[in-house]
N, CA, C and O atoms as CSV, one atom per row, in Angstrom:
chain,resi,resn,atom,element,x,y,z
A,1,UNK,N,N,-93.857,8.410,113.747
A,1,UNK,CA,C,-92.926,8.460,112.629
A,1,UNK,C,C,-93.693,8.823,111.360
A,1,UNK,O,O,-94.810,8.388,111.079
A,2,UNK,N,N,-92.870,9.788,110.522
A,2,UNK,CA,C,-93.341,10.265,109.703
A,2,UNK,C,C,-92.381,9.667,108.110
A,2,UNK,O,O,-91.245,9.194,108.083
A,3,UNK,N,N,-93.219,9.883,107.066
A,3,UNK,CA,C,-92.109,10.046,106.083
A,3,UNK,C,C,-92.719,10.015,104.407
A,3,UNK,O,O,-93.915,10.067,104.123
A,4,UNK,N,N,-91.729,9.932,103.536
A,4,UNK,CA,C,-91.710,11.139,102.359
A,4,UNK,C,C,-91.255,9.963,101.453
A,4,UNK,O,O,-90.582,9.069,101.965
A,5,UNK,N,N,-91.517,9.921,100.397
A,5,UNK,CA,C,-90.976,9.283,99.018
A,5,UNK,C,C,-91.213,9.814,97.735
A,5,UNK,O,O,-92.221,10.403,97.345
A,6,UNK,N,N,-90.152,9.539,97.103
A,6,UNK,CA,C,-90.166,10.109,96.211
A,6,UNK,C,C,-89.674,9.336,95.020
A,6,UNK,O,O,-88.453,9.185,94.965
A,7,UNK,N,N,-90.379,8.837,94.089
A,7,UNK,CA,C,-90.000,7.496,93.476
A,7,UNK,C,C,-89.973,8.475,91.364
A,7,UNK,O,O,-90.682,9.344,90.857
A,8,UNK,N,N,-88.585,7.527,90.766
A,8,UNK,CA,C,-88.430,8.051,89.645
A,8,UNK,C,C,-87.989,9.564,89.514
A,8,UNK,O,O,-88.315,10.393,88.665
A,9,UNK,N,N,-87.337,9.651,90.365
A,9,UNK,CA,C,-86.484,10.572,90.248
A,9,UNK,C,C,-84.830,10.883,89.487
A,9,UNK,O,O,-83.911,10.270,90.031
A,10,UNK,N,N,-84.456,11.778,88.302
A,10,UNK,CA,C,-83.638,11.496,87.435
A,10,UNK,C,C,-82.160,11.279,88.332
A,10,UNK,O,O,-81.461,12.165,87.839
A,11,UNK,N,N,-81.530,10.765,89.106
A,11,UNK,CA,C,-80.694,11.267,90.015
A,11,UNK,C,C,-79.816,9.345,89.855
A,11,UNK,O,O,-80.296,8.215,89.948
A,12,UNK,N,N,-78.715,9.750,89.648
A,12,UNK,CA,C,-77.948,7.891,89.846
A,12,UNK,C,C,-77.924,7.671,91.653
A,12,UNK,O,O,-77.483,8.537,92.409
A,13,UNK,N,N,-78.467,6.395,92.097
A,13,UNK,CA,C,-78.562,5.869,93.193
A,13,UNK,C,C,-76.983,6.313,94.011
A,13,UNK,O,O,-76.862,6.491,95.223
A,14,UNK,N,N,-75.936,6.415,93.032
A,14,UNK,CA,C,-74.960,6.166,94.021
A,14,UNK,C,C,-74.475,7.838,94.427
A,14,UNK,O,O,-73.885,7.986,95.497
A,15,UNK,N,N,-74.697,8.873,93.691
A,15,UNK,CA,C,-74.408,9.921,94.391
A,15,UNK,C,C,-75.421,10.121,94.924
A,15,UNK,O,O,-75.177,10.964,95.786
A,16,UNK,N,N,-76.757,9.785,94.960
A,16,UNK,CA,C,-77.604,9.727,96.295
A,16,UNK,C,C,-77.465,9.076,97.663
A,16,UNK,O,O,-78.330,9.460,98.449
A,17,UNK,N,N,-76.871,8.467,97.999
A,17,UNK,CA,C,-76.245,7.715,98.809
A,17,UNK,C,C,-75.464,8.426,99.532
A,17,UNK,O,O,-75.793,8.781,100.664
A,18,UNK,N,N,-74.210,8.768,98.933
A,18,UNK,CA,C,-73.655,9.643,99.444
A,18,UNK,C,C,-73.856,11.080,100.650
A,18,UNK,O,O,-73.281,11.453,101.673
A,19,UNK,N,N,-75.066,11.571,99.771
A,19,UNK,CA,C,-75.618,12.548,100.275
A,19,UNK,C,C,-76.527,12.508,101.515
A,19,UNK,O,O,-76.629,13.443,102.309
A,20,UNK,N,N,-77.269,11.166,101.619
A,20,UNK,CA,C,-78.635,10.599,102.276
A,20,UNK,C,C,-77.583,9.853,103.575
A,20,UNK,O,O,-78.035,9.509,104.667
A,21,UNK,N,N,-76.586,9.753,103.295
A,21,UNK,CA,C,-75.973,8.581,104.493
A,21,UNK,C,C,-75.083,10.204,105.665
A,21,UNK,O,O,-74.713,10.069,106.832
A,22,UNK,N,N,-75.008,11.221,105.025
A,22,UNK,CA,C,-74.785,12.619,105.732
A,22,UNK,C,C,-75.430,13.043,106.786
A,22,UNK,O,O,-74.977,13.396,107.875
A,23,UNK,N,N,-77.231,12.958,106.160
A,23,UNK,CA,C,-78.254,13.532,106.942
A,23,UNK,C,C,-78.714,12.164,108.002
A,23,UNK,O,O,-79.465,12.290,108.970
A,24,UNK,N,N,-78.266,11.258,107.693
A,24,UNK,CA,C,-78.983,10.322,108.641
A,24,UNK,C,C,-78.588,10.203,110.024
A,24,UNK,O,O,-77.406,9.963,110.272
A,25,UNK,N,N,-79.319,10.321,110.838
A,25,UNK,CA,C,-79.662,10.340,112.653
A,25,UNK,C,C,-79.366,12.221,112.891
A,25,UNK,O,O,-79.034,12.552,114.029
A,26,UNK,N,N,-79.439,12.839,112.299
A,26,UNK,CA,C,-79.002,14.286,112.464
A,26,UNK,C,C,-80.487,15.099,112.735
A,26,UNK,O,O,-81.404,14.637,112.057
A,27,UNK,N,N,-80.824,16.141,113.550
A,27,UNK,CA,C,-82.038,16.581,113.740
A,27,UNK,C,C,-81.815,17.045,112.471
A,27,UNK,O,O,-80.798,17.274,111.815
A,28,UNK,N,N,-83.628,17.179,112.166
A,28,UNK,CA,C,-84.059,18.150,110.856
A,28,UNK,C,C,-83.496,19.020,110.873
A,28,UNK,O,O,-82.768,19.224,109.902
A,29,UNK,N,N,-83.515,19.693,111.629
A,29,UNK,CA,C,-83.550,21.465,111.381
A,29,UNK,C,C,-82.045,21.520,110.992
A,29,UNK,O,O,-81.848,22.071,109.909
A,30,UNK,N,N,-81.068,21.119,111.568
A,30,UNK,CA,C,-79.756,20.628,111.129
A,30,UNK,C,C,-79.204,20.021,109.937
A,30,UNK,O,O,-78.028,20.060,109.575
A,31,UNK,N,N,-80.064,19.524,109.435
A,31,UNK,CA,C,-79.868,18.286,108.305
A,31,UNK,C,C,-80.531,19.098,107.067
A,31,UNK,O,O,-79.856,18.893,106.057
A,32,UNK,N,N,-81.336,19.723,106.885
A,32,UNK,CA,C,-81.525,21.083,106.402
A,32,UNK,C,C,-80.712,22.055,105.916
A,32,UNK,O,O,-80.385,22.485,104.810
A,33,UNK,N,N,-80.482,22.278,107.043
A,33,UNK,CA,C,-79.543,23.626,106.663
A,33,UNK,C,C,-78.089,23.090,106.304
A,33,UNK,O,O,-77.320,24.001,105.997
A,34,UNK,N,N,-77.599,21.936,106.277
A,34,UNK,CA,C,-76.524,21.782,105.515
A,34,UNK,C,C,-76.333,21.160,104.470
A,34,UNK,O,O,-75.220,20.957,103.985
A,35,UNK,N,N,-78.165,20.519,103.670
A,35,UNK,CA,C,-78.414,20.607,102.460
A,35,UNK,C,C,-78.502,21.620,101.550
A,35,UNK,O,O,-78.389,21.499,100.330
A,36,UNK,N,N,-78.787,23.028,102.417
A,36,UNK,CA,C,-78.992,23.939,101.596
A,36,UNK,C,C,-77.774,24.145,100.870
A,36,UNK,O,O,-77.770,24.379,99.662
A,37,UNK,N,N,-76.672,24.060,101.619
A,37,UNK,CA,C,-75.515,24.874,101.183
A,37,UNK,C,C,-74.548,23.731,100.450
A,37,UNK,O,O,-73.334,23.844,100.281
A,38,UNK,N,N,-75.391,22.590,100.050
A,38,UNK,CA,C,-74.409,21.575,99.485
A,38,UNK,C,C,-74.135,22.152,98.137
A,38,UNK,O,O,-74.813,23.134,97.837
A,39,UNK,N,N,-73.165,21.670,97.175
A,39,UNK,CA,C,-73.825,21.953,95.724
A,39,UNK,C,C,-74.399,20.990,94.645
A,39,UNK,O,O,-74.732,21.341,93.513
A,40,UNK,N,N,-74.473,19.656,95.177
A,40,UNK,CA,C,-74.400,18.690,94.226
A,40,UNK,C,C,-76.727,19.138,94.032
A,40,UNK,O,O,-77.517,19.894,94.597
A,41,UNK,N,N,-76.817,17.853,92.665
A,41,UNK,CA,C,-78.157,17.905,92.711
A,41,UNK,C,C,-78.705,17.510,93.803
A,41,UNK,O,O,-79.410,18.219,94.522
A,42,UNK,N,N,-78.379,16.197,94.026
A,42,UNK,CA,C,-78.675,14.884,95.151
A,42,UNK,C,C,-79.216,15.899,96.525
A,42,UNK,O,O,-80.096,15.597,97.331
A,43,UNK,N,N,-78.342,17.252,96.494
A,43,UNK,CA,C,-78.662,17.988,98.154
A,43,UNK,C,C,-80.250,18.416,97.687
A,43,UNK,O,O,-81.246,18.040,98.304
A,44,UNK,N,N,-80.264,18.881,97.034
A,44,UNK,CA,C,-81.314,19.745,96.295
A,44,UNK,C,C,-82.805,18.919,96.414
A,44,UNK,O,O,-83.859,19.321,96.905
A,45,UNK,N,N,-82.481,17.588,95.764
A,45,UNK,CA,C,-83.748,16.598,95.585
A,45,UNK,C,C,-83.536,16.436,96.962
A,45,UNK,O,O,-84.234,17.269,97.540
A,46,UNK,N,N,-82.828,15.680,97.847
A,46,UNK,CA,C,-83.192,15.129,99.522
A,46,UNK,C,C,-83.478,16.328,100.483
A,46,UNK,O,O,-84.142,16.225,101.515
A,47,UNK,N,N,-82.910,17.458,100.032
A,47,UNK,CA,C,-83.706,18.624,100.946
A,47,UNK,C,C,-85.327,18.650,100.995
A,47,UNK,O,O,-86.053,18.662,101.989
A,48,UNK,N,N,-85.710,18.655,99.491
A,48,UNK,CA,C,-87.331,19.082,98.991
A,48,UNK,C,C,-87.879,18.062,99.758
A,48,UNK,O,O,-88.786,18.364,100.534
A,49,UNK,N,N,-87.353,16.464,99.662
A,49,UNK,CA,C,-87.873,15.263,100.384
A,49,UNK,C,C,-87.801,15.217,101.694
A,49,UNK,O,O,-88.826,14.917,102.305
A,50,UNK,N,N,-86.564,15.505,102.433
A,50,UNK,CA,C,-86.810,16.006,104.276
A,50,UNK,C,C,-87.986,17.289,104.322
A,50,UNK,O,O,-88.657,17.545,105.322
A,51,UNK,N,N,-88.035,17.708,103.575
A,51,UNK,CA,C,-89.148,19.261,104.252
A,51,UNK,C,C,-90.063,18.346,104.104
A,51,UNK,O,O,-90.596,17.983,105.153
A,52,UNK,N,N,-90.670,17.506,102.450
A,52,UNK,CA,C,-92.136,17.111,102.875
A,52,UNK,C,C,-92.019,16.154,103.819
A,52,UNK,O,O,-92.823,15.248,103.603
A,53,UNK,N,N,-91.438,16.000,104.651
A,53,UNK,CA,C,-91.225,14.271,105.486
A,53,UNK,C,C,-92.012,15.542,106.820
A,53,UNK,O,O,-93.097,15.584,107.400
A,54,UNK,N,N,-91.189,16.115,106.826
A,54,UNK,CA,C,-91.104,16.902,108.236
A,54,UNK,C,C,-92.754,17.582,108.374
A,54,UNK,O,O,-93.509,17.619,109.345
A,55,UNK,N,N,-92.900,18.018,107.142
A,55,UNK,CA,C,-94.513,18.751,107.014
A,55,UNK,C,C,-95.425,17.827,107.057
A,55,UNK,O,O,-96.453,18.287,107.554
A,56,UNK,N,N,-95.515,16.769,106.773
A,56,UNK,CA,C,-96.265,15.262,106.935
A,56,UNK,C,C,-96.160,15.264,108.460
A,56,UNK,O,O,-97.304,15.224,108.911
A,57,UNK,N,N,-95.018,15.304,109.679
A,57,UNK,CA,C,-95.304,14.578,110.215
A,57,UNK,C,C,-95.814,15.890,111.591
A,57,UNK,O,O,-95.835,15.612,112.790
A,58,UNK,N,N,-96.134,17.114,111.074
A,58,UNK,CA,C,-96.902,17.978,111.602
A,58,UNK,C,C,-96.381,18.697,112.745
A,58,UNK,O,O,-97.019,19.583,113.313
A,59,UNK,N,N,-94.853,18.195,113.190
A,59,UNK,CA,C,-94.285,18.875,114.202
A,59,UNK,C,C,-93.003,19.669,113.542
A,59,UNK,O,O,-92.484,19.470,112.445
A,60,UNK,N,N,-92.572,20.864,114.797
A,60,UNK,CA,C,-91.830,21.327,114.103
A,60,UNK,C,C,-90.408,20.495,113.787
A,60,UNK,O,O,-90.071,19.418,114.279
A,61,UNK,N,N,-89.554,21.456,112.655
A,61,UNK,CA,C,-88.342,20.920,112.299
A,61,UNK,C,C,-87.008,20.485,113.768
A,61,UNK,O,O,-86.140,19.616,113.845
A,62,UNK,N,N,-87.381,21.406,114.558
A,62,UNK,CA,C,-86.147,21.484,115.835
A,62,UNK,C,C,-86.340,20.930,116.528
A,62,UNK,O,O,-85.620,20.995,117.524
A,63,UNK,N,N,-87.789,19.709,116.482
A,63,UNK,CA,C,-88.015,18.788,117.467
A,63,UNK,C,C,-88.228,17.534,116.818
A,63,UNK,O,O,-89.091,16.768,117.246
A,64,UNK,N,N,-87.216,17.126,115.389
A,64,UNK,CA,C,-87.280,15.652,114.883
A,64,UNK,C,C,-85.650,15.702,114.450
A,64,UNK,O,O,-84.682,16.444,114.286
A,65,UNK,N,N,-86.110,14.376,114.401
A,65,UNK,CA,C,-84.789,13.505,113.996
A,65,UNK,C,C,-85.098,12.807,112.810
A,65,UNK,O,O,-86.207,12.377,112.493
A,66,UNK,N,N,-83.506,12.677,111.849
A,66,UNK,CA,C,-83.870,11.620,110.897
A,66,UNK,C,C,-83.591,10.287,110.641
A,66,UNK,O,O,-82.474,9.994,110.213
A,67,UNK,N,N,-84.412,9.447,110.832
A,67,UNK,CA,C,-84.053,8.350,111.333
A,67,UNK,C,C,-83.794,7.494,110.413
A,67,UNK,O,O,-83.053,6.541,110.654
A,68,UNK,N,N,-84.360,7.683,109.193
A,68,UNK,CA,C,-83.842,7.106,108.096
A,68,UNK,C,C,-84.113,7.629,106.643
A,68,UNK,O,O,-85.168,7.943,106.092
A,69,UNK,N,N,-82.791,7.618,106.195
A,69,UNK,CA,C,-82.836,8.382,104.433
A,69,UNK,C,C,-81.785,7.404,103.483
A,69,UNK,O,O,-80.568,7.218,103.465
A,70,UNK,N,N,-83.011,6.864,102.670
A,70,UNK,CA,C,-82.549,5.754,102.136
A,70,UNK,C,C,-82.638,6.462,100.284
A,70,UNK,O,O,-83.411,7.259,99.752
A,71,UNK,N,N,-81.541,5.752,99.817
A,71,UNK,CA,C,-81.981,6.046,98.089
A,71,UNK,C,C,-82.006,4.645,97.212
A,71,UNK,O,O,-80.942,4.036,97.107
A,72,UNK,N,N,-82.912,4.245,96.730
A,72,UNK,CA,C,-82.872,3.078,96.245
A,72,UNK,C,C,-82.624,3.242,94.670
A,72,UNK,O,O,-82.703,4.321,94.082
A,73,UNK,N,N,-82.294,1.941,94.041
A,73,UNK,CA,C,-82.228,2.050,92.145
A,73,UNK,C,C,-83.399,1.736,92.060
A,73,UNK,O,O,-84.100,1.117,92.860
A,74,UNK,N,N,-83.748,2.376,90.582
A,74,UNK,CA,C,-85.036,2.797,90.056
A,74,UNK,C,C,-84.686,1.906,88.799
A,74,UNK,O,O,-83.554,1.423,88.771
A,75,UNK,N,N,-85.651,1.615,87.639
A,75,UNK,CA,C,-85.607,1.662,86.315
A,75,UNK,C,C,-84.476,2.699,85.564
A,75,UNK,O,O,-84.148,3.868,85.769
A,76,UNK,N,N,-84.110,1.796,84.718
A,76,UNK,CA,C,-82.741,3.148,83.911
A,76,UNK,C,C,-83.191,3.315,82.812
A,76,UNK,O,O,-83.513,2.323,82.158
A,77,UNK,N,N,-83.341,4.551,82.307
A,77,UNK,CA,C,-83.926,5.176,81.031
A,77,UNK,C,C,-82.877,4.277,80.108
A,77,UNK,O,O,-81.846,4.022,80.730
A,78,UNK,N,N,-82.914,3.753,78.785
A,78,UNK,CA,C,-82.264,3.440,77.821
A,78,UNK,C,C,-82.422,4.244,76.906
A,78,UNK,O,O,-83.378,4.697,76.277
A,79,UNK,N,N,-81.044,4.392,76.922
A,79,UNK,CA,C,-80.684,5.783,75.363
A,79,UNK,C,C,-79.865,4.916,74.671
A,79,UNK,O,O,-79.413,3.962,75.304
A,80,UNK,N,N,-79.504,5.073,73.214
A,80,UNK,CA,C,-78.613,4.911,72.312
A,80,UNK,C,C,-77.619,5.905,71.990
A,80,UNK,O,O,-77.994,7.061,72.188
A,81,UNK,N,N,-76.359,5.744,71.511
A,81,UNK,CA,C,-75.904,7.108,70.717
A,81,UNK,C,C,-75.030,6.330,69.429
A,81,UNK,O,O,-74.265,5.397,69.668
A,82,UNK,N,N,-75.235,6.791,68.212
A,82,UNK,CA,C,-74.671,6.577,67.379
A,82,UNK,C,C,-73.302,6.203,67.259
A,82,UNK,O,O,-72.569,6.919,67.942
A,83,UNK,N,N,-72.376,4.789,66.229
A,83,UNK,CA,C,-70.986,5.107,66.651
A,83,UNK,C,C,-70.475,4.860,65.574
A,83,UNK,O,O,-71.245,5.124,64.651
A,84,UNK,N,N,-69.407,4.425,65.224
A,84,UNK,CA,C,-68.512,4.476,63.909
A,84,UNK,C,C,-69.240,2.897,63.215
A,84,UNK,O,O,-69.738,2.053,63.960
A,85,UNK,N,N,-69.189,2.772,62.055
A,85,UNK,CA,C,-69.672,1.865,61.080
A,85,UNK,C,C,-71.102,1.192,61.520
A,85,UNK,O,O,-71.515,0.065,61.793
A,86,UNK,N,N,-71.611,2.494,61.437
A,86,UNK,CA,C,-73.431,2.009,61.984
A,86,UNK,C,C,-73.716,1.541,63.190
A,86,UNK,O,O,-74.662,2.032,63.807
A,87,UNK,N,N,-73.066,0.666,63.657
A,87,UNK,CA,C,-73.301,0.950,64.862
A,87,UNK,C,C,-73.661,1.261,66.412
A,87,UNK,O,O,-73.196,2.359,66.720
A,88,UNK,N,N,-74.059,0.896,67.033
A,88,UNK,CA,C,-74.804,1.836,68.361
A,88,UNK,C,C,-74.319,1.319,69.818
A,88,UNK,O,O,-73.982,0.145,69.976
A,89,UNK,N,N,-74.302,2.295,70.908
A,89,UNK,CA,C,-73.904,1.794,71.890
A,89,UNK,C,C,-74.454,2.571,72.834
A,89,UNK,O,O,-74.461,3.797,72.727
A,90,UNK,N,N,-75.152,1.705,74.213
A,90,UNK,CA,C,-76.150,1.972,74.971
A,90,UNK,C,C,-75.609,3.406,76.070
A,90,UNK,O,O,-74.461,3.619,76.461
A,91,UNK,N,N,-76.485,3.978,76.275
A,91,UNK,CA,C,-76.600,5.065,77.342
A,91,UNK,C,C,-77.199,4.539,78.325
A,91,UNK,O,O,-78.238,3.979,77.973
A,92,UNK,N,N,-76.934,4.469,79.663
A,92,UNK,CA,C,-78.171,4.145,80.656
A,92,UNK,C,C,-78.294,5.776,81.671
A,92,UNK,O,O,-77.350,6.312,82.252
A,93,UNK,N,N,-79.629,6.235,81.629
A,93,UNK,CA,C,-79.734,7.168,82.620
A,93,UNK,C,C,-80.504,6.934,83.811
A,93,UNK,O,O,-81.731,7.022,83.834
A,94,UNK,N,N,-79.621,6.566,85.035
A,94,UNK,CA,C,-80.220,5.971,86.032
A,94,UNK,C,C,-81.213,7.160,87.225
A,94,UNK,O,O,-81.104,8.325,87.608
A,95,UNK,N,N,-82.055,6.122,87.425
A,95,UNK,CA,C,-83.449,6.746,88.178
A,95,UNK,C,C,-83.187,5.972,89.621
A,95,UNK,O,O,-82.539,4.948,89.843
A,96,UNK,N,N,-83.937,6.847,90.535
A,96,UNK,CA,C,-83.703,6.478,91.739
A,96,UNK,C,C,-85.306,6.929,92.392
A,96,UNK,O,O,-86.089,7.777,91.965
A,97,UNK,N,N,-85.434,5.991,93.602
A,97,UNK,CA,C,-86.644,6.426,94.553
A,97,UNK,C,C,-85.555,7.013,95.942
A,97,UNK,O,O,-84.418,6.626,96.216
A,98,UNK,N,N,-86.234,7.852,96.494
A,98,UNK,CA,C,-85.829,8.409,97.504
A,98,UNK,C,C,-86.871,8.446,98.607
A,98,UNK,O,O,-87.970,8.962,98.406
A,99,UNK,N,N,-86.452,7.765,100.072
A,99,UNK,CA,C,-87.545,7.499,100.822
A,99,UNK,C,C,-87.132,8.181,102.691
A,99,UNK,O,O,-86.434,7.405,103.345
A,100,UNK,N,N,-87.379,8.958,103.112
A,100,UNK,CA,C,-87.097,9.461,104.597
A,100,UNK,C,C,-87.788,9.742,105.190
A,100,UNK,O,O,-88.928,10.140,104.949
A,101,UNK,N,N,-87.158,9.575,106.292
A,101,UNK,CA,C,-88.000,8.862,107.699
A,101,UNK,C,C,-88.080,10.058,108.727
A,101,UNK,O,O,-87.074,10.768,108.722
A,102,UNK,N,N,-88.903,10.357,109.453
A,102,UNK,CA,C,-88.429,11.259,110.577
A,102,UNK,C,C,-89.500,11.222,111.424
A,102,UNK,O,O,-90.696,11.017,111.218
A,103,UNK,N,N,-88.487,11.600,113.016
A,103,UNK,CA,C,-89.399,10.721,114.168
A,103,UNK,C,C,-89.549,12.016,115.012
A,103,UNK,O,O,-89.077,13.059,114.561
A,104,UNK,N,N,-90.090,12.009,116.039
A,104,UNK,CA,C,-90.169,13.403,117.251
A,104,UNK,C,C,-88.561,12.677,118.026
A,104,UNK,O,O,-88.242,11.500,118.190
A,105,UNK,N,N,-87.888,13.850,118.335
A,105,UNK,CA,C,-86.468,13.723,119.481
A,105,UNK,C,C,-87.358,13.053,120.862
A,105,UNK,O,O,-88.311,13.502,121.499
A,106,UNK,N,N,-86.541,11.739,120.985
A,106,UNK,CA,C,-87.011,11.240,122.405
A,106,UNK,C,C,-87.757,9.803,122.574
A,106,UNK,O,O,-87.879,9.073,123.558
A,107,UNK,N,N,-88.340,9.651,120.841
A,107,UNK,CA,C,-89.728,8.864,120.597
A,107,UNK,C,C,-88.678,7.496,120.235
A,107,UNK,O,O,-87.853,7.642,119.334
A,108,UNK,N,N,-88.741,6.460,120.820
A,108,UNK,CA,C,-88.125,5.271,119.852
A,108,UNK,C,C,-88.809,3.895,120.627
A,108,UNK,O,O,-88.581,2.765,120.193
């Protein structure tokens, strides 16, 4: 078993989730190619993170599975924005770690 993290990444935990609970138990090479064609960010960041999982674990893509793609909450950037009679009211821009797993087809 191989795998990839990717921690502090600008992305909110919960449309990562979404995306990561898609690819899970699906072969790579599969799970791939229907990140490519997603449109959200979330496909974009967990694609880059399955390739390095898969290149880590030195075999090819059409002979793993993903056995686990998890997105966890991170630290949330704190912003302010200005509001009526001085004022202020918080922004949170949430960060996420992104962590996946991938095994050889057959291996458990």
């Amino acid at each position: 078993m191989s795998r990839a993290l990717l921690k502090f990444v600008r992305l909110s935990p919960t449309k990562g989730r979404l995306i990561a609970s898609e690819i899970q138990g699906l072969n790579a090479e599969k799970a791939l190619a229907s990140l490519q064609f997603m449109p959200n960010k979330a496909a974009r960041v967990i694609y880059k993170v399955l390739a390095s999982a898969v290149a880590n674990s030195g075999f090819d893509a059409s002979k793993a599975v993903v056995t686990s793609a998890r997105v966890d909450k991170a630290a949330a950037l704190r912003r302010f924005t200005p509001r009526a009679r001085g004022r202020a009211t918080p922004i949170r821009k949430p960060t996420s770690h992104i962590l996946v797993e991938v095994e050889k087809e057959g291996d458990k």
